[in-house]
N, C-alpha and C positions, 0 to 999 in steps of 0.2 A: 786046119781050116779047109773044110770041102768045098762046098759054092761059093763062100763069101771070098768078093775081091780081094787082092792082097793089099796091105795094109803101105803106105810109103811113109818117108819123111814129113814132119811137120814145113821143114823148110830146107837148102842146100846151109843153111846159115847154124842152125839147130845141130842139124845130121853135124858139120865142121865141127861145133861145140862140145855136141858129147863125145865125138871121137876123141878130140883131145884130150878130154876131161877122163875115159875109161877105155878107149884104145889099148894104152900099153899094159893095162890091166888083164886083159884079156887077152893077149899075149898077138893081136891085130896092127900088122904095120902101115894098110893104107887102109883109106875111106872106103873105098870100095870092098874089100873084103869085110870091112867092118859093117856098114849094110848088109852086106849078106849073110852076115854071120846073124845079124839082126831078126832076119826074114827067115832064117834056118830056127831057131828059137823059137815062132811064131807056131811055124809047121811042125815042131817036134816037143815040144812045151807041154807040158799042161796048163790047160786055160782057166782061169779064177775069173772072180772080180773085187774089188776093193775102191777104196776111195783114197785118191790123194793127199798123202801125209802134207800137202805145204798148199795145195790148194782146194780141197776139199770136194773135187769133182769127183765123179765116178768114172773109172777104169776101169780094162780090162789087162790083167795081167799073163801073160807067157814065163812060165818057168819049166826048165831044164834039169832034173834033178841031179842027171848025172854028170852036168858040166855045171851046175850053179851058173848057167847065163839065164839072166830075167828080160824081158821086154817088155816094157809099157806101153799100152798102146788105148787112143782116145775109146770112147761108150761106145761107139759105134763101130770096133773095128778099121777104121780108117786111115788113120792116122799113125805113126810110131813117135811116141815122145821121150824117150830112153832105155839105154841098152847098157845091163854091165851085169856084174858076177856079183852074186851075193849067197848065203847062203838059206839052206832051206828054213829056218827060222826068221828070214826077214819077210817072208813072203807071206807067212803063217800072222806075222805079227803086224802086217801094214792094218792101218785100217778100216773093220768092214769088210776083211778076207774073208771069201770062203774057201780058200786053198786048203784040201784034205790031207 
């Protein structure tokens, strides 16, 4: 991301939630690293869009192909609503990808 602001937590309550939920997955021991590991994915990612396998909004996704870390983050860049490892077949298959 070049001009566009950088993208934060939905909330400290969210960011708490997915850390614990994909933290140790990702091999991230505290919150703060795990934000940034977040933010580093953003910046080095390739960027797609799709829509929300559970809510049917539109996202923009951040994937990483050579560490498998994804970031999701709201339509407008703004927002980061989860962070974990998946591989490059999930990202291809969410739906509404356009991940090449």
């Amino acid at each position: 991301m070049t001009d566009a602001p950088t993208p934060r937590w939905t909330s400290p309550v969210q960011l708490a939630d997915k850390f614990k939920k994909h933290g140790r997955r990702l091999g991230i021991r505290d919150i703060q690293a795990y934000m940034a590991n977040s933010l580093d994915t953003v910046r080095r990612g390739v960027r797609f869009t799709y829509e929300d396998r559970f809510t049917s909004e539109p996202r923009v996704g951040y994937f990483d192909p050579m560490t498998g870390r994804f970031t999701a983050v709201t339509e407008d860049d703004t927002q980061i609503v989860n962070h974990f490892r998946v591989r490059e077949g999930y990202v291809r298959d969410l739906p509404a990808s356009d991940y090449a």
